[in-house]
C-alpha positions as a printed Julia matrix, in Angstrom:
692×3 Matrix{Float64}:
 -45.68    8.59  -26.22
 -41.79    8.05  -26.52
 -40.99   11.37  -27.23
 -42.82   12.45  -23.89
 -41.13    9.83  -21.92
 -38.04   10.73  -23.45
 -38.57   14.7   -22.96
 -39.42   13.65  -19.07
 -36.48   11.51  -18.34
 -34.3    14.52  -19.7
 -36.23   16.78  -17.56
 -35.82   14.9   -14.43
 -31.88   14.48  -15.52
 -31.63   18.14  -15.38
 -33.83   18.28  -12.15
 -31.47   15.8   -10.27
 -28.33   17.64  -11.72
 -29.63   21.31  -10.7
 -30.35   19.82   -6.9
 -26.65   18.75   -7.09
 -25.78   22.15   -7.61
 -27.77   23.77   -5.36
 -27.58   21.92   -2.2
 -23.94   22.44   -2.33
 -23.97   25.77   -2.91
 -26.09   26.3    -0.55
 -24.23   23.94    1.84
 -21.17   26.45    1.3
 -23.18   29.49    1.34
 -24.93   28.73    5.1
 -21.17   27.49    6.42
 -19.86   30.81    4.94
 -16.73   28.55    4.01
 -16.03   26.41    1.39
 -15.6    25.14   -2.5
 -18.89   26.04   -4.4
 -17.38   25.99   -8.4
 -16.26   22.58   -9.21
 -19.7    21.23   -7.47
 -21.64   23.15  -10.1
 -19.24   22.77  -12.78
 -19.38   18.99  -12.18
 -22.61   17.49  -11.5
 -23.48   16.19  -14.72
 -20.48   14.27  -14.67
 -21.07   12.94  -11.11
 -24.63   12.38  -12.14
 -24.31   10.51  -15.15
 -21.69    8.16  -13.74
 -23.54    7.66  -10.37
 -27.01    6.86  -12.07
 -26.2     5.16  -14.77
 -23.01    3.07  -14.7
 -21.35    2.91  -11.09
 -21.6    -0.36   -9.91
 -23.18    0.57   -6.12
 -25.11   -0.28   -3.78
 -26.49    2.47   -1.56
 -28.16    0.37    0.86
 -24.43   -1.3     1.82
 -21.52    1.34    1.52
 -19.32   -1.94    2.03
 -20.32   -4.48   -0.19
 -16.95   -5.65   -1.34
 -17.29   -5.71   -5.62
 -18.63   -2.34   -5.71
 -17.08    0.45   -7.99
 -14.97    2.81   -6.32
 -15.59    6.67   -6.14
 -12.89    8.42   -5.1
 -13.27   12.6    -5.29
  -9.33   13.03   -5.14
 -10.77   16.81   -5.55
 -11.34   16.76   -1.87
 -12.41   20.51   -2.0
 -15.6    19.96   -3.8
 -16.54   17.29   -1.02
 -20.26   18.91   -1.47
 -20.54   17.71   -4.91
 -19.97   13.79   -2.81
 -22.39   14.88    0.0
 -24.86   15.68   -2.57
 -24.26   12.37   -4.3
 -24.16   10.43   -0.35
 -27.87   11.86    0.53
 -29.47   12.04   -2.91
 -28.99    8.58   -3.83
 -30.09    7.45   -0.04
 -26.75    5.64    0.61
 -26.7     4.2     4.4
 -24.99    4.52    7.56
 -21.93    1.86    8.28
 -21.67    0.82   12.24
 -18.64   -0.11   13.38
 -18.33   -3.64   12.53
 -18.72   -1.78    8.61
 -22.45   -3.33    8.65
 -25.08   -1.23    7.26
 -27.86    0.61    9.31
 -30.82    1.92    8.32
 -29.64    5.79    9.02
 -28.58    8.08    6.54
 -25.04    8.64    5.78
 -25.2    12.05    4.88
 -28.92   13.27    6.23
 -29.78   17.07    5.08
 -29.79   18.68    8.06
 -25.92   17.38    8.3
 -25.71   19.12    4.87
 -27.29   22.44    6.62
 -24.43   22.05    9.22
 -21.35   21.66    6.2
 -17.86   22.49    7.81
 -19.71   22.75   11.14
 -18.43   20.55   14.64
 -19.49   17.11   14.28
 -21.07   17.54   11.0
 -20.99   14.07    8.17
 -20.22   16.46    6.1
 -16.79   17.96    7.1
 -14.65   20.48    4.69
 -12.91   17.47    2.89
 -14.1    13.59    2.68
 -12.85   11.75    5.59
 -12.82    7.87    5.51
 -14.36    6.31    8.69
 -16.47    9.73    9.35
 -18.43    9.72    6.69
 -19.85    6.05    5.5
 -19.67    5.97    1.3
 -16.35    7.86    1.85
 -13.56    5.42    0.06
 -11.16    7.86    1.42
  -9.78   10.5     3.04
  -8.77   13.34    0.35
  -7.73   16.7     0.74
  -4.3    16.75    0.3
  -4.26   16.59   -4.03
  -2.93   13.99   -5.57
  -3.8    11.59   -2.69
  -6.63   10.41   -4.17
  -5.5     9.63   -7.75
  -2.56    7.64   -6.08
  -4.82    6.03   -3.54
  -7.08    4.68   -6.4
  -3.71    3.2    -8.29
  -3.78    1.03   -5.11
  -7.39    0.29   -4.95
  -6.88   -1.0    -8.61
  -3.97   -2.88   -7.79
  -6.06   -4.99   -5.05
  -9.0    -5.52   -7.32
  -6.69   -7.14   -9.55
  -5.03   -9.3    -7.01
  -8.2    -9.98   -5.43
  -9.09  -11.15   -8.58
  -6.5   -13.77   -9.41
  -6.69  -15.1    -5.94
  -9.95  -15.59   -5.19
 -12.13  -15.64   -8.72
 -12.39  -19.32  -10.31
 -14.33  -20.24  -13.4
 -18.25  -19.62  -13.13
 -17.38  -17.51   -9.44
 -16.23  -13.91  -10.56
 -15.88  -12.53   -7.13
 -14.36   -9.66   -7.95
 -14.67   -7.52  -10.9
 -14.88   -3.89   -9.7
 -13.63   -0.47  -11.18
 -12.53    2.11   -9.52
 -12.56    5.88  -10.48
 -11.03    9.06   -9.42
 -12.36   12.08   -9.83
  -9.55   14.72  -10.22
  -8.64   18.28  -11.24
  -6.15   20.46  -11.98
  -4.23   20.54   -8.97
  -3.93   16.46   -8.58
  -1.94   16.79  -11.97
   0.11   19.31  -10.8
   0.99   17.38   -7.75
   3.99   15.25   -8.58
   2.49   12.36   -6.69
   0.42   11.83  -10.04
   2.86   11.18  -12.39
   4.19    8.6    -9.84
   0.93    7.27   -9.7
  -0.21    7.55  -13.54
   3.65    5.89  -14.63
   3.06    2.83  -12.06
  -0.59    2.23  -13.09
   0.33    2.71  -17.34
   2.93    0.36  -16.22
   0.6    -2.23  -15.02
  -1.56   -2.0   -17.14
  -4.9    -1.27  -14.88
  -7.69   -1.53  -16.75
  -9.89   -1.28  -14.24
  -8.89    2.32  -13.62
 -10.31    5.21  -14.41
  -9.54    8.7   -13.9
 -12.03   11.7   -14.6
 -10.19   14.76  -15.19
 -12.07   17.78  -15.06
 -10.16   20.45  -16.37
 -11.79   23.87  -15.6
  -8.08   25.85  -15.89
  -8.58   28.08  -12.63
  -7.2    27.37   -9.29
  -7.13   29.77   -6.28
  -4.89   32.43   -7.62
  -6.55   32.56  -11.19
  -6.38   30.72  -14.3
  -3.64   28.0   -14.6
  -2.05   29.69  -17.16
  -0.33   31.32  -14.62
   1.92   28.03  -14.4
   0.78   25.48  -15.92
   0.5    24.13  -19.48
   1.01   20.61  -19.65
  -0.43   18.44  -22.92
  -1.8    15.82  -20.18
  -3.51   13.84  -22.44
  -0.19   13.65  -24.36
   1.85   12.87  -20.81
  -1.19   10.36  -19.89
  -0.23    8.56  -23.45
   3.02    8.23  -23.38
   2.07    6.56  -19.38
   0.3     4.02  -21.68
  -3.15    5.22  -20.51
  -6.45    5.54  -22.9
  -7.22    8.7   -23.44
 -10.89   10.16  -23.49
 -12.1    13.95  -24.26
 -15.6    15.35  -23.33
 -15.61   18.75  -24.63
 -18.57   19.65  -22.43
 -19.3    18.49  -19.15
 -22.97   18.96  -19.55
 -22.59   16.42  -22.25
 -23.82   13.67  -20.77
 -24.3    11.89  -24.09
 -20.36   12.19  -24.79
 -19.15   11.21  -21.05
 -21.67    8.15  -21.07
 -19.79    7.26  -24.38
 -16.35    7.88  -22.98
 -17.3     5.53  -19.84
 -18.58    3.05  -22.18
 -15.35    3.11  -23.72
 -13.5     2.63  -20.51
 -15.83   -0.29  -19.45
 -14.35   -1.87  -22.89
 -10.8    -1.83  -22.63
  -9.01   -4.11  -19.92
  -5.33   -3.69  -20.98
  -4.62   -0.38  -20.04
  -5.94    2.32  -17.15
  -8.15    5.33  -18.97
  -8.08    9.27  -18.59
 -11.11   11.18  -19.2
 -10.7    14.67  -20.14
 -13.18   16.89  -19.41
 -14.35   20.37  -19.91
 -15.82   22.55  -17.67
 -16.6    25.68  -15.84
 -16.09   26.11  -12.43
 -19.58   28.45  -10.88
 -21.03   27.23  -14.2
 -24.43   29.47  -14.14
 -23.21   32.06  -11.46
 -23.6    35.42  -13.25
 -20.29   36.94  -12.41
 -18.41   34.16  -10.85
 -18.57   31.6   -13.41
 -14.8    30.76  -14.87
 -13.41   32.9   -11.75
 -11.09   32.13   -9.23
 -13.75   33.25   -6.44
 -15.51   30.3    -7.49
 -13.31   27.71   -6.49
 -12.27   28.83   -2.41
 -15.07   31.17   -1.36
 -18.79   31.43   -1.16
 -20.47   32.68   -4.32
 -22.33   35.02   -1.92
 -26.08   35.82   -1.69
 -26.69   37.76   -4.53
 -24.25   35.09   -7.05
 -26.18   32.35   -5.13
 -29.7    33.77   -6.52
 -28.33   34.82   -9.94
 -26.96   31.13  -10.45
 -30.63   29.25   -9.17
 -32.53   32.12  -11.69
 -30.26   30.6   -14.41
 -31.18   26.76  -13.59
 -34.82   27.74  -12.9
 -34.74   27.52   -9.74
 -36.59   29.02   -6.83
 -34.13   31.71   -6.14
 -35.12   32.08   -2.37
 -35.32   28.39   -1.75
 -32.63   26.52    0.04
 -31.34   22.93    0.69
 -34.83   21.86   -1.76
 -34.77   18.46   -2.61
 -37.95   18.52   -5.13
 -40.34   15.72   -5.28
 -39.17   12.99   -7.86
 -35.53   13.72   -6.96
 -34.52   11.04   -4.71
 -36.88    8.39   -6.15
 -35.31    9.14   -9.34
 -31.71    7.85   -8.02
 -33.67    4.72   -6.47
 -34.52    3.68   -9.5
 -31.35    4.32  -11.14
 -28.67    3.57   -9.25
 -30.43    2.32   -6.1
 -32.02   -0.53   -8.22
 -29.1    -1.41  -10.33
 -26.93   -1.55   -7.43
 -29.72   -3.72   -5.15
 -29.37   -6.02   -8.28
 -25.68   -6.24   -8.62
 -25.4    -7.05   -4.84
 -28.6    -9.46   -4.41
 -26.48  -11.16   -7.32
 -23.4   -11.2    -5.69
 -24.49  -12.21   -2.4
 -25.78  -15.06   -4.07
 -22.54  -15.96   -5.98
 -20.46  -15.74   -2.52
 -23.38  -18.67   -0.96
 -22.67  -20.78   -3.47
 -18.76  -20.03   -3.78
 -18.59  -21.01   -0.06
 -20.11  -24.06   -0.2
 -17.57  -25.26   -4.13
 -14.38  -23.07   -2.42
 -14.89  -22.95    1.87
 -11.44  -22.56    2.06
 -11.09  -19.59   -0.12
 -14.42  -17.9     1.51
 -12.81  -18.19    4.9
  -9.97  -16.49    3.81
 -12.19  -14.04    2.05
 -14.33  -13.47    5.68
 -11.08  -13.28    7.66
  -9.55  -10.78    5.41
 -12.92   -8.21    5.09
 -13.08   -8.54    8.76
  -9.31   -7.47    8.81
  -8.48  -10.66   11.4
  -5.15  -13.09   11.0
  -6.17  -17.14    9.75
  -5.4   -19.93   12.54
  -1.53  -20.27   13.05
  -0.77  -16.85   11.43
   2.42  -16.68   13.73
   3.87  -20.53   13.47
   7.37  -21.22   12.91
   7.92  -17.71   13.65
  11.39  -17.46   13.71
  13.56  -17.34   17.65
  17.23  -16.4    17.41
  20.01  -18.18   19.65
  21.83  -15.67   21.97
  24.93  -14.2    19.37
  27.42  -12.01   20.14
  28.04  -10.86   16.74
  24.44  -10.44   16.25
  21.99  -10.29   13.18
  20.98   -6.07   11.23
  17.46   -5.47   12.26
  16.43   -5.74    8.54
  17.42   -9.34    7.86
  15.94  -10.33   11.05
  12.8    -8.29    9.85
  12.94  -10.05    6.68
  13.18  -13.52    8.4
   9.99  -12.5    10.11
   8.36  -11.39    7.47
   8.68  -14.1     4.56
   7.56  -16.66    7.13
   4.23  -14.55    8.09
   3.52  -14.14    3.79
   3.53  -17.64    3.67
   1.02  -17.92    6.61
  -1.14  -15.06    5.95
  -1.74  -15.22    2.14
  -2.93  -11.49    1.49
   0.12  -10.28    2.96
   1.64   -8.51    0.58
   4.26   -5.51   -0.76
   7.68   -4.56   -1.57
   9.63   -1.81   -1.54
  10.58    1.72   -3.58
  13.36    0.11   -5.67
  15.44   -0.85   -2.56
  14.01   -4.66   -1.83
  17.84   -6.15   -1.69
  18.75   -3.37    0.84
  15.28   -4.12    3.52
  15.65   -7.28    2.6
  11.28   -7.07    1.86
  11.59   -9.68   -0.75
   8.85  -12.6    -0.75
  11.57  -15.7    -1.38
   8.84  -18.16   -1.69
   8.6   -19.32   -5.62
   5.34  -18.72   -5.65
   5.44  -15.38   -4.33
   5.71  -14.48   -7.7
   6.24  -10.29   -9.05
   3.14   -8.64   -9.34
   3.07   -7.4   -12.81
   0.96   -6.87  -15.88
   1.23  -10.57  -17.0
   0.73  -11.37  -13.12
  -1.91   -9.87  -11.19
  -1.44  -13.07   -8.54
   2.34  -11.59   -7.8
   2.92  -10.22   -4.06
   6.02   -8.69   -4.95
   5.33   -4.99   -5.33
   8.29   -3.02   -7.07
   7.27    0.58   -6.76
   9.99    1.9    -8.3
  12.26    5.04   -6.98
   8.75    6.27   -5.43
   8.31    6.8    -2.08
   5.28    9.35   -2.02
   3.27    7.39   -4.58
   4.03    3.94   -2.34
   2.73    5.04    0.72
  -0.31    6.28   -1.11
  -0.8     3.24   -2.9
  -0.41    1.15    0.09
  -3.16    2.9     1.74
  -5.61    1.72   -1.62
  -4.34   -1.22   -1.03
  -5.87   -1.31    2.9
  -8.83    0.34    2.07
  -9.34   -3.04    0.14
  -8.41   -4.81    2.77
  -5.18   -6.89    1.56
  -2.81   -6.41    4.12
  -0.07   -4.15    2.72
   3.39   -3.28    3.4
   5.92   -0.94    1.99
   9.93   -0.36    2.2
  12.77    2.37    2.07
  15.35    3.75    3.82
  14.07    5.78    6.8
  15.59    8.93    5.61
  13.15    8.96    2.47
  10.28    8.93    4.62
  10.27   12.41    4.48
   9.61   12.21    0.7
   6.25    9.43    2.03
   5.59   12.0     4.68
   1.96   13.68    3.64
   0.74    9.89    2.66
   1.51    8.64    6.2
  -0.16   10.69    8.0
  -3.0     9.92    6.19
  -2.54    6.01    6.96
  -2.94    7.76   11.01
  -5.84   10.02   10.2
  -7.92    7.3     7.87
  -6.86    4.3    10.74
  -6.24    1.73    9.11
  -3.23   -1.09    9.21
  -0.72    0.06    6.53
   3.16   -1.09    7.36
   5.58    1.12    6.52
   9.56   -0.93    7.22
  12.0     1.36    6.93
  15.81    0.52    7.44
  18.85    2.15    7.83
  17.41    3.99   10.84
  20.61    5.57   12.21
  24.05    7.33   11.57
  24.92    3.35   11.48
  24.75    4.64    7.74
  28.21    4.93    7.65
  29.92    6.32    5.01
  26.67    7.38    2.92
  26.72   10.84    5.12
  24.6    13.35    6.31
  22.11   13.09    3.42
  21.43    9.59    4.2
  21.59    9.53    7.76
  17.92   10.24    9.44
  18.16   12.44   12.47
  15.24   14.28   12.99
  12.84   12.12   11.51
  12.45    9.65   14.07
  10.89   12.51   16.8
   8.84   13.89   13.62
   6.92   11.02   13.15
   6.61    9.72   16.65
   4.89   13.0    16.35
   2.09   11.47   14.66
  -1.01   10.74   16.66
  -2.24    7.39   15.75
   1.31    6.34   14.37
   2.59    3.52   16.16
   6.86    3.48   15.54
   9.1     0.23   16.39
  12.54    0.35   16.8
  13.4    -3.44   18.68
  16.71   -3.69   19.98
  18.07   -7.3    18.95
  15.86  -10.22   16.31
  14.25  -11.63   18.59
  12.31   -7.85   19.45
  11.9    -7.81   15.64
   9.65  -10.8    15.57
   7.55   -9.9    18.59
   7.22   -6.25   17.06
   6.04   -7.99   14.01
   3.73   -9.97   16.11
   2.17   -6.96   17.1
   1.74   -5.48   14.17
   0.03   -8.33   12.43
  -2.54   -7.93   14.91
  -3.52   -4.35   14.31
  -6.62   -3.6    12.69
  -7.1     0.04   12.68
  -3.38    1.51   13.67
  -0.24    1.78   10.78
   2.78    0.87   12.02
   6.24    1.82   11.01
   8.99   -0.64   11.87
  12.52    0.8    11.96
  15.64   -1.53   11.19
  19.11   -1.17   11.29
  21.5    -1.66    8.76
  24.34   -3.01   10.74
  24.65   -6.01   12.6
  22.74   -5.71   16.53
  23.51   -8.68   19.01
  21.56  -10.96   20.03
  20.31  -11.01   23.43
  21.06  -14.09   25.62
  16.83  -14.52   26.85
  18.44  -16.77   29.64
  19.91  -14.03   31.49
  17.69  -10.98   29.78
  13.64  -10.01   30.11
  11.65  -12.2    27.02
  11.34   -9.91   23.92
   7.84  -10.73   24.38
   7.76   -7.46   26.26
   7.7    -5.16   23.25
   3.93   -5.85   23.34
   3.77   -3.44   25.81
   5.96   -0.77   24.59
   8.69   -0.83   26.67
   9.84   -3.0    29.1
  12.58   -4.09   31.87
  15.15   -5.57   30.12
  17.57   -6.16   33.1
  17.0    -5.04   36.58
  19.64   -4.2    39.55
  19.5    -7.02   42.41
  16.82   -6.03   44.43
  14.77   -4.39   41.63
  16.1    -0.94   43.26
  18.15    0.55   40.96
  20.13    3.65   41.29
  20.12    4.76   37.41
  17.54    3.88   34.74
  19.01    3.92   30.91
  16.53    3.64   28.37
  17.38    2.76   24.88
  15.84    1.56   21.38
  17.2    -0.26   18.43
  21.04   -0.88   18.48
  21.41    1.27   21.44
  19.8    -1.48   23.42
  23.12   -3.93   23.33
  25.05   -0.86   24.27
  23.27   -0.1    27.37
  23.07   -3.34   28.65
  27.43   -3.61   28.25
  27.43   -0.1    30.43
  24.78   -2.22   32.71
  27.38   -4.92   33.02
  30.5    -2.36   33.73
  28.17   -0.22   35.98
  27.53   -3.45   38.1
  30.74   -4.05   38.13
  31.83   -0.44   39.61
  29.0    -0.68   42.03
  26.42    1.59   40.2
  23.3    -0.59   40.42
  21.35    0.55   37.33
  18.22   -1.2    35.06
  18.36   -1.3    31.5
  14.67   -0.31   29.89
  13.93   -1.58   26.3
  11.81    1.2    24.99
  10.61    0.02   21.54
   7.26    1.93   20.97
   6.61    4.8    22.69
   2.55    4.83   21.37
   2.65    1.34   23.05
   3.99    2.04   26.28
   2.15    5.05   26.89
  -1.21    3.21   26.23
   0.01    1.05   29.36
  -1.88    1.59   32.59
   0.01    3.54   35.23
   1.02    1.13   37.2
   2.52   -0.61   34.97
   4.49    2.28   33.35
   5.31    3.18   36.79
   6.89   -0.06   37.51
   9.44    0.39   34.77
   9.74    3.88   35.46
   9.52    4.65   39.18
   8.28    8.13   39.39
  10.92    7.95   42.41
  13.93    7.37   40.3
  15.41   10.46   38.68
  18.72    9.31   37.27
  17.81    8.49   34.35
  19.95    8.12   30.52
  18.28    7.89   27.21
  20.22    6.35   24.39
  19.4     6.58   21.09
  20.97    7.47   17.87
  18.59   10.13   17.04
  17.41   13.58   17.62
  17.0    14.15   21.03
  13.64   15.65   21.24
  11.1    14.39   23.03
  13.06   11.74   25.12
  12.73   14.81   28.04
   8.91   13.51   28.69
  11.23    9.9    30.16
  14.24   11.32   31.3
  12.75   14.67   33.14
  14.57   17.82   33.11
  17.68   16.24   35.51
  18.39   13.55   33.18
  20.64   13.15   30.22
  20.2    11.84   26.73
  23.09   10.74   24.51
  21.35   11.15   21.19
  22.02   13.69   18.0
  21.88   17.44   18.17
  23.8    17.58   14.64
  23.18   16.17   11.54
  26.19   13.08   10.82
  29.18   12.73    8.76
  30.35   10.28    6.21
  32.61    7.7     7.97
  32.58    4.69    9.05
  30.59    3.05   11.53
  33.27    2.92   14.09
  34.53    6.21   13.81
  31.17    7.72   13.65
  30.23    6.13   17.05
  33.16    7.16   18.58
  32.89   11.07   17.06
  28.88   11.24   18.43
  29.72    9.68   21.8
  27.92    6.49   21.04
  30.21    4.32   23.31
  29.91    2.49   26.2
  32.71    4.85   28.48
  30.25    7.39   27.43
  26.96    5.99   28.63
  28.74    5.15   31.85
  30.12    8.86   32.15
  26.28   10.43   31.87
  25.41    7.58   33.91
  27.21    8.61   36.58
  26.84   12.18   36.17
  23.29   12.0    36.92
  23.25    9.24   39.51
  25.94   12.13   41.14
  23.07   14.98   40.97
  20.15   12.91   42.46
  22.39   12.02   45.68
């Protein structure tokens, strides 16, 4: 009787695995687009780690212990839609609360690729419930998971006490040969050796073939030697139809805690396709009709059927991981009752942070600057701001890419701590000289739900770039600070002095960009960016010393929470020039304000801070800063110039950049670009001239 048991449960292994294949092959075939190969090279790796070790819950996507999947492949998103609809897993509302819909239903598999579909051409967090996140871009995904890790571990030391082990999670990446060419994974595999994760997992499946043929063509890396010398366990599974070997190589995983594992594993990409198999066709086209039949013949399949789930399938993955993961949860849910009642404290943290929402008195003793003349750089009034929100919103938490002394990012509070190997409780990140892998991580790091920021010099946010933009496309509340946000540079020169980059990423959609103009606008920007839930936020700083507004005689900076706002107004409220400024160009308008005044130009002085804020404004109220009415209007800003025509209109002026800078110093600089005061007067009244 055991050896028919036995012979069944391998049957029903192989029945599960061959519906893997075929449902995304099929998925690829119908949308006549798409990555068929690593799907059907792969599922018996996806299947043997979904059903019988992955610590998840399909009936609640959210449930926060659960293991992490992340397909860092995001091509071979059908072999995760497969997974998504097989094993039953449900639909998240809004509030992240589980339905009783289908996340991925079949006929959303029928429509793969297609308008609207669950199932678009790459995972996309927020579209697709059971998606951790949004991969595509290779290399993201690896990186993202170093983050994920990195908050398990924190979450860990925070909230866990003896007899209450809240969180215990792993997380694993599923990756290919791409994500390790991608630089962004050495950044990520050094950080994580580094610290040690040993809750980290990566499953490399190493099929040699991208889309212009086998990687021989360029590359020949030992990775399991560069994984080793990261500090990473090392796994091999020869076969990836071994399911015997990659169960042992996850069990071997699940035993060590000191260091972060790589799983090597063979495969072949099309693996049963008749001519495709081991072919670069196989991993960015169809497989085509004919291929499509040849592979189903070879898994004994019905070579005419499509999208067949066959009976057994999908109670098969019920009782697998559908019951193990019902378990897990039932147990944890109980564990968190009875934590509440021993720790309330700690659960109400716990609640406030999964629900992404700020404790009572998040913004208390919030800094407010006295009127100075000599003023305060944007980045130590940032880092004011900052080290008294850590210390009221404990899951704050970051640093910066080997440059913490220059934002001035540092946590100062003793018990702050360094987040290292030897202490997981430490909310001092040191990245290293990383930008790219940073931003990623960060974005791990809010997909857990800590609240995460991250700091450079705004010139090496080119370098964080393609990880931004995912913080915009996924929604959620990363910070990215970046100083030295100007020519203000000085005598660091052209290389180091952002121009373009500003207009790039206001560029974004989604991205919401802060450049205040004195402290005080620091702390109110930072005010609003605590509160987001769903939008990143990048807040620009200077390096060099802004003054500080006299709020007597000026607007409250409480107006950045609106974008922009009127800073000082002409008697009357009828000017006859508008000048609109950010960041350290703010001061400077408001001394050509004062000489204007006195010459008998009556002009207003607009704070424009963030430009996503403002134009999310009702009209009226945009209007009321802006008077359609009022054409003379001067931008000022020590930055590319593009874009600033959509608030100064096509007979206005706009003393920005149209070169890249110099090495000099500040003074000289300002002088040689025409940031002066005689020089916002002089377009001043060269376009108050022209609307007469």
């Amino acid at each position: 009787m055991a050896t028919v048991t036995t012979a069944s449960a391998q049957q029903l292994d192989t029945l599960c695995i061959n519906t893997i294949r075929t449902l995304s092959m099929d998925a690829v075939q119908q949308a006549n687009s798409g990555h068929p190969g690593t799907p059907m090279g792969m599922a018996p790796v996806a299947y043997e780690l979904w059903q019988r070790f992955l610590a998840f819950d399909p009936e609640d996507a959210a449930w926060p212990n659960r293991d992490r999947f992340v397909l860092s492949i995001g091509h071979a998103s059908m072999l995760l839609y497969s997974m998504l609809h097989l094993t039953g897993v449900k639909e998240l509302d809004s509030s992240n609360h589980p339905t009783t819909r289908l996340a991925v239903p079949l006929e959303d598999i029928k429509r793969f690729r297609q308008l609207g579909s669950k199932c678009p051409g790459h995972p996309e967090y927020r579209w697709t419930s059971g998606v951790e996140t949004t991969t595509g871009p290779l290399g993201q995904g690896v990186a993202n998971s170093v983050g994920m890790a990195i908050a398990e571990r924190w979450l860990a030391h925070h909230f866990n006490r003896p007899g209450f082990e809240l969180f215990s999670y792993s997380v694993y990446a599923m990756c290919g040969d791409g994500d390790m060419m991608e630089g962004i994974s050495s950044e990520a595999g050094s950080l994580a050796g580094h610290l040690k994760l040993g809750n980290l997992c990566w499953i490399y499946d190493s099929n040699r073939i991208t889309i212009e043929g086998s990687t021989d063509l360029a590359f020949n890396d030992d990775v399991a030697g560069r994984f080793s010398s990261y500090g990473w366990n090392v796994e091999h599974v020869a076969d990836a139809n071994d399911m015997v070997a990659m169960g042992k190589a996850i069990r071997s995983f699940q035993l060590l805690d000191d260091r972060p594992t790589m799983i090597i594993v063979r495969s072949h990409i099309g693996y049963g396709a008749p001519t495709r198999q081991d072919t670069k066709e196989a991993h960015g086209e169809p497989l085509g009709e004919t291929e499509v039949k040849g592979a189903k013949t070879f898994y004994g399949w019905p070579e005419d059927a499509k999208f067949l789930v066959p009976d057994g399938v999908r109670e098969h993955f019920a009782e697998g991981i559908g019951k193990r993961g019902h378990d897990l949860r039932a147990q944890w849910n109980s564990l968190r009752d009875a934590y509440a009642k021993q720790f309330p404290d700690l659960a109400k943290q716990l609640d406030l942070m999964l629900k992404r929402e700020l404790p009572e008195g998040w913004d208390k003793n919030l800094p407010v600057f006295p009127a100075d003349a000599k003023g305060m750089a944007g980045r130590d009034a940032s880092g004011k701001a900052l080290n008294v929100l850590a210390q009221n919103v404990p899951w704050l938490m970051g640093g910066a890419a080997d440059l913490a002394p220059s934002t001035k990012t540092r946590l100062t509070a003793v018990e702050a701590g360094d987040f290292q190997a030897d202490n997981y409780g430490g909310r001092n990140m040191h990245f290293g000289i990383r930008e790219h892998v940073m931003a990623a991580i960060l974005n791990g790091m809010s997909l857990s739900h800590v609240r995460p920021y991250g700091a450079g010099f705004l010139i090496f946010s080119d370098y964080a770039r393609a990880s931004i933009r995912l913080s915009a496309i996924m929604e959620i509340p990363t910070i990215h600070v970046f100083t030295h946000d100007s020519i203000g540079v000085g005598e660091d020169g052209p290389t180091h002095q952002p121009i373009e980059q500003l207009a790039s990423l206001r560029a974004v959609p989604g991205m919401h960009i802060f450049r205040p103009g004195d402290a005080n606008e620091m702390v109110e920007a930072w005010k609003v960016i605590m509160k987001f839930r769903h939008e990143p936020a990048l807040l620009l700083a200077s390096r060099q010393p802004i003054p500080v507004l006299d709020r007597t005689k000026f607007a409250p900076a409480s107006g950045v929470a609106k974008g922009g706002y009127i800073l000082v107004d002409a008697e009357g409220g009828k000017p006859d020039v508008i000048l609109i400024a950010s960041g350290t160009e703010v001061p400077l308008s408001v001394e050509a304000y004062e000489k204007l005044k006195i010459e008998g130009v009556k002009a207003r002085v607009v704070s424009l801070a963030c430009w996503e804020l403002f134009a999310a404004q009702d009209q009226s109220y945009r209007d009321s800063v802006l008077p359609p009415s009022i054409k003379a209007r001067v931008a000022v800003e020590m930055a590319s110039t593009f874009g600033w025509e959509r608030y100064v209109g096509l007979e206005g002026k706009i003393v920005g950049m149209r070169t890249f800078g110099a090495s000099a110093p500040l003074k000289d600089l300002l002088k040689h670009f025409g940031f002066t005061v005689d020089a916002v007067i002089a377009a001043a009244k060269d376009v108050v001239a022209k609307a007469r």
